[in-house]
C-alpha positions in Angstrom: 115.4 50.6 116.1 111.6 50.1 117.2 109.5 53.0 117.3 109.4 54.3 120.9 107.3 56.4 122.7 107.7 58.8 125.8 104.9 59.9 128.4 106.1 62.4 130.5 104.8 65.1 133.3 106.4 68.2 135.0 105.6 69.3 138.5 107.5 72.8 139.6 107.0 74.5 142.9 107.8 77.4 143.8 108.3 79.5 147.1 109.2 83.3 146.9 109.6 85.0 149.8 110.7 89.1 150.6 110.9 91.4 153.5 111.7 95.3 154.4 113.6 96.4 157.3 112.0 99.1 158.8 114.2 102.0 159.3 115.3 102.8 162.9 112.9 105.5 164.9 113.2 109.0 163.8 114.9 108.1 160.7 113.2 108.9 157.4 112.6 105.6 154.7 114.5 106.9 152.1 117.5 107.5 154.4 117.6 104.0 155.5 116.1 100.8 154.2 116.6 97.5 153.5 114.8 94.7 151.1 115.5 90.9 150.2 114.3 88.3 148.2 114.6 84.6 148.3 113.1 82.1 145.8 113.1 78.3 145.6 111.9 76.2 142.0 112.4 72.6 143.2 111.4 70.6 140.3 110.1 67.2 139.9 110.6 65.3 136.9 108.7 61.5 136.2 109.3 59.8 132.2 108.6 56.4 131.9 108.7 54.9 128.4 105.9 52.6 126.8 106.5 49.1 128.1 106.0 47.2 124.6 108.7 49.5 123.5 111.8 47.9 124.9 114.6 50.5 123.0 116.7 53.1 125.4 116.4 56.0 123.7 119.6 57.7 123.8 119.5 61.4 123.9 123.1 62.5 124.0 126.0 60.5 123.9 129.9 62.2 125.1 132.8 59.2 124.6 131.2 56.6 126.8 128.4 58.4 128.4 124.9 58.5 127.6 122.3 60.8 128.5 119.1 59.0 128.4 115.2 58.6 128.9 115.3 55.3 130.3 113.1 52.9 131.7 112.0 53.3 135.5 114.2 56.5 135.4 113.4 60.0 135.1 114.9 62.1 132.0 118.0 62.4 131.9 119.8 59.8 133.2 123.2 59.4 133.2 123.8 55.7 131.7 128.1 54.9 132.0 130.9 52.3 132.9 131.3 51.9 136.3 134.7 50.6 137.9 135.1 46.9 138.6 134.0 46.3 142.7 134.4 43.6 144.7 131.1 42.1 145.5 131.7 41.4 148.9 133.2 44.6 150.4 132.3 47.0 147.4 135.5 48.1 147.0 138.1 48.8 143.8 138.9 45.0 142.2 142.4 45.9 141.5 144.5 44.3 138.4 148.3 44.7 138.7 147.2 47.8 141.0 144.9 49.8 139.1 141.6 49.8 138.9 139.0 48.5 135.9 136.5 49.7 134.0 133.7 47.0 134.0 131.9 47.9 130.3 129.7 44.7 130.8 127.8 45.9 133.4 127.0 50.1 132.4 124.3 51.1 134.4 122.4 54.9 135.3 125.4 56.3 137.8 123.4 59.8 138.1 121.1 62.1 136.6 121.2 65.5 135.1 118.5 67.3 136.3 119.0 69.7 139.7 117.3 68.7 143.1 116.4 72.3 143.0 117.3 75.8 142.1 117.2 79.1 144.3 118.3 83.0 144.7 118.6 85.5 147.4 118.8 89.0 146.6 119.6 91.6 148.9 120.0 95.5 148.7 121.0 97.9 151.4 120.0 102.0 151.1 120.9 104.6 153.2 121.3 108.5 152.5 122.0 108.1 148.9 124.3 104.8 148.9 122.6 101.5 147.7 124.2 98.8 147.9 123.2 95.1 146.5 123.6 91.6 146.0 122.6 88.5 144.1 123.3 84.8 145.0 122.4 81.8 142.6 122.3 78.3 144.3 121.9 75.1 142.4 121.6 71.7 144.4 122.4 68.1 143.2 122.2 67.0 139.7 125.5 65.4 138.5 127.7 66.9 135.9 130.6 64.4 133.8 133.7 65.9 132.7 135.8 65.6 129.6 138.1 68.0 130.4 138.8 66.6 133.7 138.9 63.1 132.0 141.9 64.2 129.5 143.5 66.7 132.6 144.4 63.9 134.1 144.8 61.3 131.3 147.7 63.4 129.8 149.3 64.5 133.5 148.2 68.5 133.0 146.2 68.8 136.6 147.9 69.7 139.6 145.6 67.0 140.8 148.4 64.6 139.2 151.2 65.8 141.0 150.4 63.2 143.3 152.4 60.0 143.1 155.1 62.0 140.9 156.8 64.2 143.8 160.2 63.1 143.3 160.3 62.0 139.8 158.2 60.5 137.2 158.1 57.6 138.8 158.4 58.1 142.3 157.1 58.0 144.9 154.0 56.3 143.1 150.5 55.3 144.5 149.2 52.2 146.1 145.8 52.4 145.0 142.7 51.5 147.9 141.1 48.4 147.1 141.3 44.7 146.8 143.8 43.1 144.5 141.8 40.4 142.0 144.5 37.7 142.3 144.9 37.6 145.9 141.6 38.5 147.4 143.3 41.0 150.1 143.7 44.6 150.2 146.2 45.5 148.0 150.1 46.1 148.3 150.9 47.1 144.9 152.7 50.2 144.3 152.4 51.8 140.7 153.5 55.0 138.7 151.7 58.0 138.6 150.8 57.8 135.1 149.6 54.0 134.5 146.9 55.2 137.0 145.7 58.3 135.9 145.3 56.8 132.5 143.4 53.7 134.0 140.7 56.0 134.4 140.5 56.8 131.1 136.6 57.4 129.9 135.5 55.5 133.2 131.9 57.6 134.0 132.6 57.0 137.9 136.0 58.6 138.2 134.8 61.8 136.5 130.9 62.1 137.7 130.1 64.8 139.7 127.9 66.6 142.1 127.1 69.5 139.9 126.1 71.8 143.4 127.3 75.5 143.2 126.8 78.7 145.2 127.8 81.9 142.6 127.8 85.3 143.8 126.2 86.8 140.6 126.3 90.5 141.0 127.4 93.1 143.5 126.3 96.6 142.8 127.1 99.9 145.2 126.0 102.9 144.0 125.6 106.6 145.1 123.7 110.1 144.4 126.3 112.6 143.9 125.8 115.9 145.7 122.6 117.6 144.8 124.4 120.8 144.1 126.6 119.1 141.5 123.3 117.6 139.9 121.8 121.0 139.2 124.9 122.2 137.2 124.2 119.4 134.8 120.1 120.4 135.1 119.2 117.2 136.5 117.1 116.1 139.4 119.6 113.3 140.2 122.8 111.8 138.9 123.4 108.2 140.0 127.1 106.7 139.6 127.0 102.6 140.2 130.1 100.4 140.2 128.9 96.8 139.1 130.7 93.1 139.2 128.9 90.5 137.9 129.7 86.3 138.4 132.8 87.4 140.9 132.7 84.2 143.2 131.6 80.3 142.6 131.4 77.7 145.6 131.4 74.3 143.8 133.2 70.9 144.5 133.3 70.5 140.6 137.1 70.9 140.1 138.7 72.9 137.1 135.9 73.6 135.6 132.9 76.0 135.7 130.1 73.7 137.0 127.1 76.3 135.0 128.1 75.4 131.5 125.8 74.8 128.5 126.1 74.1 125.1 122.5 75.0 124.2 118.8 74.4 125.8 118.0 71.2 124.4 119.0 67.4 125.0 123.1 68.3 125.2 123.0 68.4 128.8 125.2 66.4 132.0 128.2 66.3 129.7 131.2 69.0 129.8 134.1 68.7 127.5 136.3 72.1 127.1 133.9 74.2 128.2 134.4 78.3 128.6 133.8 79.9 131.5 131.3 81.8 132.6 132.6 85.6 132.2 133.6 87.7 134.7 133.0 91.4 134.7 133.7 95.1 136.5 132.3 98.0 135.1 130.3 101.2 136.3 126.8 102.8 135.0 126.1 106.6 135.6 122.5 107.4 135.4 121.4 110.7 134.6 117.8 111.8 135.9 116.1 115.4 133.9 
């Protein structure tokens, strides 16, 4: 391989905004109050590689799918096999009634990196009970999945019920698109599992829009009665019930779409990977 060099530039802006409620008339602040938080880091990435150098410098490669910094394309581009089209109507080109990988033409299908990234905190007080709550929202950036891939491949998903009903073989699928022998839409009814596995390491089928909305952490917590405090000889004794990563809005299937293996170039591919955790717990906090 030639040697190959990389120019590249980050821009990141960011917007952080807050407010606190004013507590109603007559009512003192630490009786009632309310704050929230919401920021926005939309980031802009440009890499452009040194003409003369005419390599594509693969950065990560899962089965068929590269991660790449690529000529004319930002870092990070998701370089894969499409599914044969029909260049007229742009539809599925259909053999025997599945579809086709087309490995002779890969091209960038996506790209790893978020449009932007945001959070909204919010926390409600009033006499003694605080009560709070973080979102996380990630938007855009596409996400290919292994797991998915081989779900469906070996007939594990619920998503591969379809076409399988009745029996194995009935009442199978006829796929949308245009059948390459004839020219017209096609008519061709097949089994559930000849097309799940003609989609076998194809980077469309199993691309996808890597959006989520997670509700990070709840938190409600309370002073317990000032009497009971000064038996313990303490000003104040907080008790705080906590659940962290409790909800996730995503059209990601199966899989949690905030995965990593690690902070460096293995990123935009997901085979197999854990969860993020979810937890309940308390915290009692004990003021002298």
């Amino acid at each position: 391989m030639n040697p190959t060099k990389l120019r590249s530039a980050a821009v990141v802006f960011t917007t952080a905004l807050g407010f606190a409620l004013a507590p109603p008339a007559g009512a003192e602040y630490e009786e009632y109050a309310m704050n929230g938080t919401f920021s926005v880091v939309s980031n802009g990435e440009w890499a452009r590689m040194n003409d003369r150098y005419q390599d594509e410098p693969t950065v990560r490669s899962t089965w068929t799918v590269n991660t790449e910094a690529r000529v004319g394309q930002p870092y990070g581009a998701i370089f894969a096999t499409p599914f044969k089209r029909d260049s007229a109507t742009g539809e599925l080109l259909l053999s025997n009634g599945l579809p086709q990988n087309d490995p002779g033409h890969r091209r960038v299908l996506g790209n790893i990196n978020p449009k932007w990234v945001g959070g909204w905190n919010n926390e409600i007080r009033f006499h003694g009970i605080t009560a709070s709550a973080l979102l996380d929202f990630h938007r855009g950036g596409n996400i290919y999945s292994v797991t998915n891939m081989f779900g469906q491949y070996t007939g594990v998903l619920s998503s591969t019920i379809k076409g399988r009903q009745v029996d194995w073989n009935n009442p199978g699928l006829v796929v949308h698109g245009i059948d390459q022998k004839t020219g017209k839409e096609n008519t061709v009814n097949v089994n559930a599992e000849d097309y799940y596995q003609s989609l076998f390491e194809n980077g469309e089928a199993f691309l996808y829009d890597d959006s989520y909305v997670k509700l990070r952490e709840v938190r409600v917590g309370f002073d317990l009665p000032s009497g009971f405090t000064r038996s313990l000889r303490a000003s104040n004794v907080n008790v705080a019930f906590i659940g962290r990563n409790l909800w996730t809005h995503t059209k990601v299937p199966n899989i949690d779409p905030e995965f990593t293996y690690g902070t460096g170039n293995y990123q935009g591919a997901e085979f197999a990977a854990l969860p993020t955790t979810r937890s309940l717990g308390f915290n009692v906090r004990i003021t002298p």
